[in-house]
N, C-alpha and C positions, 0 to 999 in steps of 0.2 A: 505413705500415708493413705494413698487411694486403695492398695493394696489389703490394709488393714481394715480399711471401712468395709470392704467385701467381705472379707472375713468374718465382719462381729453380723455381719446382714447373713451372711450364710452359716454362721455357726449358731447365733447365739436369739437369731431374730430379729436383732439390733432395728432400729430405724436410723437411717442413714443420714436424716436431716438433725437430729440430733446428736448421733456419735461425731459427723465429721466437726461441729464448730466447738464442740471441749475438746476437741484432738486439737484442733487448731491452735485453741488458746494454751492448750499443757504444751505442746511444743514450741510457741511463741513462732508461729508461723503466720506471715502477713502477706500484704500485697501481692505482687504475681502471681506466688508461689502460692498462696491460700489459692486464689482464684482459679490455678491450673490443678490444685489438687481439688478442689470442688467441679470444675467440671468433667474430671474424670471421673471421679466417685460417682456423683449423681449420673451424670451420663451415661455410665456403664450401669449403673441400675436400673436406669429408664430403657435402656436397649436390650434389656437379656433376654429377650425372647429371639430378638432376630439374633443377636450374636450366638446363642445356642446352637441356634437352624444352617450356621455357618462354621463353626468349629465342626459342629456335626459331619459336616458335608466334607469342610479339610480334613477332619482326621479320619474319616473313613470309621467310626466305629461311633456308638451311642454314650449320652452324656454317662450313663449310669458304669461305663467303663472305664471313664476317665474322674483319677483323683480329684474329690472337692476343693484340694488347694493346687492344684495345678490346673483345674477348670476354672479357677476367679481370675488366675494371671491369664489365660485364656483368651477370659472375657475382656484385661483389662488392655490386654494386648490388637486384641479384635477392635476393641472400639477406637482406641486411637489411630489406626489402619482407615477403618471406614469411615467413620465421623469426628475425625479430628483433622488440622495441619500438622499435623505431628510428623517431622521427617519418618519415612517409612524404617530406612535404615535405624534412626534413634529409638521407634519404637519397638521393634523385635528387639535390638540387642539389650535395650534396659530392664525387660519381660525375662528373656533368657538369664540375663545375670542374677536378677530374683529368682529364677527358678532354680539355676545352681547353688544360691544360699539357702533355698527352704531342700536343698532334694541333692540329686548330684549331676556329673556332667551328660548320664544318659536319659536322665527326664529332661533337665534342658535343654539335649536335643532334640528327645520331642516335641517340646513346644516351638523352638525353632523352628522344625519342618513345618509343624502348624501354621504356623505365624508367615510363613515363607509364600505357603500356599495360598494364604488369606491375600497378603498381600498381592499376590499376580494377579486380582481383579478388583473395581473399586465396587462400591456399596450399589449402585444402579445395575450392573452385571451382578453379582450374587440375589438381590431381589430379584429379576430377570428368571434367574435359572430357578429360585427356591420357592417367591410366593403362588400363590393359589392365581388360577387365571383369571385374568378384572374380569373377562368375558362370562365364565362360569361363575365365578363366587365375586363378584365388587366388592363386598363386607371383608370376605380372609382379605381377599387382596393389599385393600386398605387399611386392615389391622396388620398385615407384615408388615406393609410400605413403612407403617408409623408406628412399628415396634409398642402394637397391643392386642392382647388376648381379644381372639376373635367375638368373645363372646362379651367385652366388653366394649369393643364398637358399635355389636349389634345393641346394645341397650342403649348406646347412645343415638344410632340410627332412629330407633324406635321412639324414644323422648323428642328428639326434634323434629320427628310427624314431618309434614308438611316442607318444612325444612333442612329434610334429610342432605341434600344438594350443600350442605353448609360441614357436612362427616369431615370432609379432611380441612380444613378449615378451625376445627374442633379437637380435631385428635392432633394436630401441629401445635395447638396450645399447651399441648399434655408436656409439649418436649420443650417449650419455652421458658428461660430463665425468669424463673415471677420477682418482680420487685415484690419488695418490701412494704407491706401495709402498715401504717401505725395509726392506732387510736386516743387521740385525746380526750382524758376523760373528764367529763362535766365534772366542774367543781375541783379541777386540777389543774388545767392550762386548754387553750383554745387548739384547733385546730392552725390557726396561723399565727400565733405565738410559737409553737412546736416545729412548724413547716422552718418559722425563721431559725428557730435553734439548731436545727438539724440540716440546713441545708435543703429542705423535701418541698414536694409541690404537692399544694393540698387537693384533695381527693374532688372526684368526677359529682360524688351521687352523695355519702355519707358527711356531715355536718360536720364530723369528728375526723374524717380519713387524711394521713399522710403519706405519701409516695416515698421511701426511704432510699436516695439514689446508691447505697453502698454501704458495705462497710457491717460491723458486727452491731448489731441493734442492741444488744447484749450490756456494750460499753457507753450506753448514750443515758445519759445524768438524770433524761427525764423518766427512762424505763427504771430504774434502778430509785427514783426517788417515790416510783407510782405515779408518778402523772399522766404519764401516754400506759400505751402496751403495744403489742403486739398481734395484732390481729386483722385478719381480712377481712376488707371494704363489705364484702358480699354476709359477713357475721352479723358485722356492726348494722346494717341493713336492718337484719333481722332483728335483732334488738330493739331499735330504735320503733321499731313496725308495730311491735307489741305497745307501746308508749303513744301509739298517735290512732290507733282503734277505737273507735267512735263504744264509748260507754257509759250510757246513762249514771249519773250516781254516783262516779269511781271513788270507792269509799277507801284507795290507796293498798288493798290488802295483793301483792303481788306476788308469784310462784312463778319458779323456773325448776321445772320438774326433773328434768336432767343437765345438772349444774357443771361435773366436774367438763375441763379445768377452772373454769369459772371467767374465762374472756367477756361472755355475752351477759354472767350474771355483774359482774363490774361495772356494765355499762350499764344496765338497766338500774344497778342502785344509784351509781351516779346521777342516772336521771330520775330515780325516786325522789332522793333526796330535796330537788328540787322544788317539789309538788307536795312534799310530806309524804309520800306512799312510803311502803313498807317492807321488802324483798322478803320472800324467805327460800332459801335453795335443798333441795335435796339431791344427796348423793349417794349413793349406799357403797361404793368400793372406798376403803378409808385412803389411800394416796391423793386421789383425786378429790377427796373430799377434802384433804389438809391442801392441796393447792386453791380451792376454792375460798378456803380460809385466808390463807396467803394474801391474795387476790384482791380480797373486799376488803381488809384489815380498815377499821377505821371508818365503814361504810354502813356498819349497823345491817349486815346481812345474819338471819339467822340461818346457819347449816345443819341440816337435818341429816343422819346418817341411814336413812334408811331406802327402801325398796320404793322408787314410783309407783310399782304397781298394788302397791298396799301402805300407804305412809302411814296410818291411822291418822290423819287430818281428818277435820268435820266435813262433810258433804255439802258444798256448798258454800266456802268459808273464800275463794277468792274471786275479784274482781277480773284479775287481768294472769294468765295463765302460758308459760311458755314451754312447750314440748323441744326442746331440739334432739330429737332421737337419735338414737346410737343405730350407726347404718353403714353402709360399707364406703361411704368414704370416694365414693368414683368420681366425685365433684372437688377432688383435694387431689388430683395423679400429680399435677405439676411439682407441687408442694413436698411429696411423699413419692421420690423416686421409686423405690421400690414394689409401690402398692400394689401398683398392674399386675403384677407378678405374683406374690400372695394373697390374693382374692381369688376365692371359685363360685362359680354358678352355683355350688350350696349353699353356699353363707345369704344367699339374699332370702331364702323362707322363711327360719327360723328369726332373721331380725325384723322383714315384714310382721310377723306373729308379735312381735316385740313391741313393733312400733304402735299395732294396734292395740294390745292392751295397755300401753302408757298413753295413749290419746284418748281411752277411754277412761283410765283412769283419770285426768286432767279433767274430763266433760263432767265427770262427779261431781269434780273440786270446785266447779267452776259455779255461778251462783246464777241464774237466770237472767239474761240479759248480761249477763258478762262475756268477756271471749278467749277464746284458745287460740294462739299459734303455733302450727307442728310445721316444722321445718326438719330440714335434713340436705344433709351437703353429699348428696347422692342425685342424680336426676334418673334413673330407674326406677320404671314405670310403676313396677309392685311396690317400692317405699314412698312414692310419692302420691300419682291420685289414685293408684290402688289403697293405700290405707284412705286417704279422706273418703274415696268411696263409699269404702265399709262404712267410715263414723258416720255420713250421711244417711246411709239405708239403716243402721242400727242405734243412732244415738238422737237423744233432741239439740241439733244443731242444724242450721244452715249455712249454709257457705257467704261470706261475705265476698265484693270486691276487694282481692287486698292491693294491686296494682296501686290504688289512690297512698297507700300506705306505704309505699315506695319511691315514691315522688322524690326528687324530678328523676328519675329514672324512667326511659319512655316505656310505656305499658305494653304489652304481648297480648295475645289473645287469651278466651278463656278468664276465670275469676281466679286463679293460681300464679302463682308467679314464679316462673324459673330463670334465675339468671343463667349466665354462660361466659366461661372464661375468654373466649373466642369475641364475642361481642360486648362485655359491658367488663373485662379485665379483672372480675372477680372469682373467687371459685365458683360450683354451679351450684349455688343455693339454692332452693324450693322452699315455697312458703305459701300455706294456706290459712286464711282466716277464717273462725267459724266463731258465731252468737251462737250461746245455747239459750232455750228456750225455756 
C-alpha cells in the first residue's frame, strides 16, 4: 500500500495525505497495519531528498539512471533502514520481493545490493559523509540533517529573524506526526460537547478546536452530519480574527475573497449567523467552488464563481474582508508530506504578484473604516510582510495590532502575527490586519 502511495505521488502528482486514507478505507485496512502503512508512505515522502542523496551515493550512479519504479521501492526501502525499527533483514527482503513482482530477478538484485549497502551504515553515518559542512553552510547542513530543500529552511531561517536559533526546532516539526484538529462549528455543536463525543481534548487557543487523538475523522458522526470539520487550530484562528476586528458600524456585509475549500468560509458563516452578518465567498476554479458549497450548505453563504481579482462587486460594498491567499503552502509541510519536494524557489514570485493583486483587490472591496485580513499558511518573507508592505506604501490602509485578535495566544513582536508549528502546534499561519481609510 505504501508502495502504491509512491507511485500515484510520482506518477500522477497525487497528494499522499489524500491518496493514502481512501486506500485505506477500499482496502478495509485498520489498526496497526493503517498506522505502519501511513508511516511509511508519508515518511518516505517527507524524506526524499536525503533518501535520494543516499541511494545516489549506494548505487554509485545518478537518480536519472535509475527506474522511477524501482527508485520508489528504493526509497521505500531506504527509509525503513534509516528511520524506521524496521528489522534490517525484513526490510530489504520485502523491497526485493516487490521488486521481483514489478520487474525480474536481476533488477531485484539490484536493489538488493542497494539496499545491502544502505544498510552497512545508520542515518547519522550517511549524513556525516553526505551533508554540507555545519561549519561552511549551517542552513544545507540543517536542511539535510532534517530532510528539506535547502532553500526552504533558508526562508524559514529568514522569517524567524531573531529567532533563527529556534531552525531545527522548526524543521523537526515538519517530520512530526500532526494530530488531528477539528472545528466545531457555531450553531452546530460546542467545542466540549465534540471533545466528549470524540474522545479529544479541546484545543489550546481557538474557542472551536479539538485534539483528535486517532483514528479516521472521516468516520466520526459529527463530521459527516456538519457539525465539526476538519481543520487547523491555526485556520480557525484566522477566521475567527476576522470576526472580532474592531469595526465601526458592522453593517454584517462579509467576504472571503479566496474561499475554495471553504473550511475558513464555514466558520465565518457560522459566526455570521450569529450577529445576522451575511458571507458571501468567491471562488473562480468550479471544484473548489462546489466544495465550498458543499461546505456551507444550509449557512446562507452566497458563492461567487468568479476571479478575486476582478469579481465585479461594487467598490466598497463590504465591511469585514478575508484574503486567505493561494501561496506555497510552507506552513502546511507536516500535513503534506510530500510538499518540500515539489515546491521551487520560482513559485514564490508569481504567487507573491498574486497575493498582491487579491489584497488590493479586497482594499477596493472594502468600505472606509472597514477591514481586511490577508493571511497565508506560508511564513516566507515575500508572501507575508512583503505583500502587506506593498498594500501599505500603495493602498489607503494601515496596519492594525492584529495580536489582540488572537488572544489568548501569547503575542510576538511586530503588529503581524505569525504562528509556528514548533511553538504554538499549529500550522505557520500569518496574519495581518489592515483599516482602510
Amino acid at each position: 500500500m505504501a508502495f502504491d502511495v509512491l507511485r500515484a505521488v510520482s506518477e500522477r502528482d497525487a497528494y499522499a495525505n489524500l491518496t493514502l486514507p481512501a486506500m485505506l478505507r477500499d482496502r478495509d485496512v485498520t489498526g496497526r497495519d493503517a498506522a505502519f502503512a501511513t508511516e511509511l508512505a508519508y515518511g518516505t515522502c517527507r524524506s526524499l531528498g536525503l533518501l535520494d542523496a543516499v541511494i545516489v551515493a549506494a548505487a554509485g550512479r545518478p537518480l536519472e539512471r535509475i527506474d522511477p519504479v524501482l527508485l520508489d521501492l528504493l526509497r521505500l526501502g531506504a527509509y525503513q533502514l534509516l528511520r524506521t525499527r524496521v528489522d534490517a533483514h525484513a526490510a530489504v527482503n520485502t523491497t526485493v520481493e516487490q521488486a521481483a513482482i514489478e520487474f525480474d530477478s536481476a533488477r531485484a538484485g539490484f536493489v538488493n545490493g542497494v539496499l545491502r549497502t544502505i544498510s552497512a551504515r545508520d542515518e547519522a553515518q550517511w549524513v556525516a559523509e553526505l551533508a554540507p559542512a555545519a561549519a561552511g553552510d549551517p542552513i544545507g547542513h540543517l536542511a539535510f540533517t532534517h530532510a528539506h530543500p535547502r532553500w526552504i529552511a533558508q526562508s524559514f531561517a529568514d522569517a524567524l529573524g531573531a529567532d533563527a536559533g529556534e531552525l531545527p526546532a522548526l524543521l523537526d516539526s515538519d517530520d512530526a506526526r500532526p494530530v488531528v484538529h477539528l472545528a466545531a462549528r457555531p450553531g452546530g455543536t460546542t467545542a466540549a460537547d465534540l471533545a466528549a463525543a470524540v474522545d479529544g481534548e479541546i484545543g489550546r487557543y481557538s474557542p472551536y478546536a479539538v485534539y483528535l487523538p486517532g483514528g479516521d475523522p472521516g468516520r466520526l458522526a459529527a463530521i459527516r452530519d456538519g457539525a465539526a470539520q476538519v481543520q487547523d487550530e491555526g485556520s480557525q484562528l484566522v477566521a475567527r480574527a476576522l470576526t472580532l476586528a474592531p469595526v465601526d458600524d458592522d453593517g454584517g456585509r462579509w467576504l472571503d475573497l479566496c474561499a475554495g475549500p471553504g473550511g475558513k468560509t464555514a466558520l465565518l458563516a457560522g459566526l455570521a449567523a450569529q450577529t445576522g452578518a451575511r458571507v458571501t465567498a468567491v471562488e473562480p476554479t468550479e471544484h473548489r467552488a462546489d466544495l465550498v458549497e458543499q461546505n456551507t450548505r444550509g449557512l446562507g453563504v452566497e458563492v461567487l464563481r468568479v476571479d478575486g481579482r476582478d469579481t465585479g462587486l461594487p467598490a466598497g460594498s463590504f465591511d469585514r474582508v478575508l484574503v486567505d491567499a493561494p501561496c506555497t503552502g510552507l506552513g502546511a509541510l507536516r500535513r503534506r508530506p510530500e510538499a518540500r519536494w515539489r515546491r521551487r524557489p520560482g513559485d514564490v514570485g508569481p504567487l507573491a504578484k498574486l497575493q498582491r493583486e487579491l489584497l488590493a483587490s479586497a482594499i477596493a472591496l472594502t468600505r472606509p473604516g472597514g477591514v481586511v485580513l490577508y493571511a497565508t499558511c506560508s511564513p516566507h518573507l515575500a508572501e507575508t510582510v512583503g505583500v502587506v508592505a506593498d498594500a501599505l506604501r500603495r493602498q489607503p490602509v494601515r496596519a492594525l495590532d492584529t495580536w489582540p485578535l488572537f488572544d489568548p495566544v501569547p503575542a510576538g513582536t511586530g503588529p503581524h502575527v505569525q504562528l509556528w508549528p514548533h511553538r504554538h502546534g499549529t500550522d505557520a499561519m500569518f496574519a495581518a490586519a489592515l483599516e482602510v481609510g
